[in-house]
N, C-alpha and C positions, 0 to 999 in steps of 0.2 A: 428671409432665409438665405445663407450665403453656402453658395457651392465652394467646393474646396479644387481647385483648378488646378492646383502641385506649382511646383517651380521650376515645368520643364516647358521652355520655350521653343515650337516649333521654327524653324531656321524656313527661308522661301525657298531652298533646296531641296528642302523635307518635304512641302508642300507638292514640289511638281513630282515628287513620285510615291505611288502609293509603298510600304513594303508590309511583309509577312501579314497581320491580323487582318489589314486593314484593304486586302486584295478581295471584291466582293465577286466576282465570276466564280460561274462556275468549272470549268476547263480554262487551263493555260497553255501555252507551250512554252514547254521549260528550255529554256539554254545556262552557258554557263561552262567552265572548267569541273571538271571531273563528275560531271553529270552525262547520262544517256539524251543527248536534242528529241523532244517529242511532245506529244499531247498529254497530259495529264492531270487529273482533279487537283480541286488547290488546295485539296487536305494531304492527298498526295505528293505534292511537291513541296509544301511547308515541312512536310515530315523529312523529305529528301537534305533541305534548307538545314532544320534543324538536328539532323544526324549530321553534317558537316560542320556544327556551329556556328554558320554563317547566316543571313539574312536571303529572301526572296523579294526581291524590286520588280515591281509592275514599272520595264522600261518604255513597253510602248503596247497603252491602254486601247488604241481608237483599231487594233489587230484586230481579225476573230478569229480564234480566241484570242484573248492578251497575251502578249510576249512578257516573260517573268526572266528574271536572269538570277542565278543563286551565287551570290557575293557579299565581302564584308562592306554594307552600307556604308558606314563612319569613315572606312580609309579610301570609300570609292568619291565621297563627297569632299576627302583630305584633296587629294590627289586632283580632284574638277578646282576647287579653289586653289589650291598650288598653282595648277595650268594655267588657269583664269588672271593671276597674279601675275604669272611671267607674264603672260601676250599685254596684260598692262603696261608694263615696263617698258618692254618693248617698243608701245605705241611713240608714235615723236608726237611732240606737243608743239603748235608751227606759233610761234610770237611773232609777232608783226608792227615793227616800229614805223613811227613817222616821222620826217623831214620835210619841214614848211618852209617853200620859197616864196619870194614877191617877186612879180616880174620885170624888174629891177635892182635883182639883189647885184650888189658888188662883189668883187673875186673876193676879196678878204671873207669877207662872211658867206659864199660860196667853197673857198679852201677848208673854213673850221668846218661846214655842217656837211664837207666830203668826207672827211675825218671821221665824223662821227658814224657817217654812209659807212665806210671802211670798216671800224667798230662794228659795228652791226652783224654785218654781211660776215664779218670772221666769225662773231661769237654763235651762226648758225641762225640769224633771224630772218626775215623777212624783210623789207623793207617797202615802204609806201612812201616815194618822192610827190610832194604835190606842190605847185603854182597855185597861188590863190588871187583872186583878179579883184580887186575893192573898187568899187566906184568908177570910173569911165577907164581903168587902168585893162579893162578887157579890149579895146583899141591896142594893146602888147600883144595877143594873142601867139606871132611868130616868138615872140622873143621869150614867151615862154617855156614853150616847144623847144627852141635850143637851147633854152639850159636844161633842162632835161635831159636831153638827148647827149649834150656835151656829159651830163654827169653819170648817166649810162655807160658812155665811151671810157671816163675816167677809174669806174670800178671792174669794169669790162673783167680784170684778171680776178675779181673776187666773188662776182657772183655775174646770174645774165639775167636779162632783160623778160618777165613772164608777160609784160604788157607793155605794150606802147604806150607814148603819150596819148591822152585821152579828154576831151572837155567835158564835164559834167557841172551844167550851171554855171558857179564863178568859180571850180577846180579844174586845175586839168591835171590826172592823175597819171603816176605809171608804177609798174609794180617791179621790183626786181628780187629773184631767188638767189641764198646761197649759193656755191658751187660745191658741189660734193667730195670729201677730202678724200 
């Protein structure tokens, strides 16, 4: 036997609030524009709901009685994803590049991957400088530290320094932040 379910899909919006039929208390308190704020049966306030053609949302069920509020559902739930949407957008999204030295490396190949530091740090990223120590080359340990530290000084105008140099195993890390335009 197959039930007939419709093709109308409940949204998780829908979910978290009860509205009009489906409000099973018996006293509410109604709020709401152009309504009297008060106690009232929720045959009573459905009636209220329904002479204004709008909807009755159970806003806040764990009340006693439950808080009802008489509004149009559909553009109250437009309006919550519109919001929801901006503050999205709004949010920054942090990308975080890396740049692998040996502690060793030469100016030449220290100048390109400053460059690319530079890159970085303008286009708003993140950046992670790290020394990486291979095989007895951790006996370098200072002279890893000052290239770092020299490439910190060198972007100095483009972003600053959110971490020191740091040893972790055979890395030694540091982190440097954009500067804010």
């Amino acid at each position: 036997m197959r039930r007939n379910r419709g093709s109308f899909k409940r949204t998780e919006k829908e979910e978290q609030h009860k509205i009009n039929r489906n409000i099973r208390s018996e006293n509410v308190r109604l709020v709401g524009d152009n309504v009297e704020t008060g106690i009232y049966t929720t045959r009573q306030a459905l009636a209220m709901a329904e002479e204004q053609g709008v909807d009755l949302v159970e806003i806040s069920p764990k009340a006693d009685p439950p808080v009802c509020k008489v509004m149009d559902y559909k553009k109250f739930l437009y309006e919550q994803k519109k919001r929801d949407k901006a503050l999205k957008s709004k949010a920054t999204k942090v990308v975080v590049k890396e740049i692998r030295f040996g502690p060793q490396t030469d100016d030449h190949d220290y100048e390109f991957k400053k460059k690319h530091a530079e890159k970085f740090l303008k286009e708003g990223a993140k950046l992670k400088a790290f020394v990486f120590f291979k095989g007895r080359s951790i006996v370098f340990k200072e002279q890893g530290q000052i290239l770092l530290l020299k490439l910190a000084q060198d972007l100095e105008e483009y972003g600053k320094v959110e971490q020191m140099p740091r040893l972790e195993g055979k890395r030694m890390t540091m982190f440097i932040a954009p500067k804010k335009k």
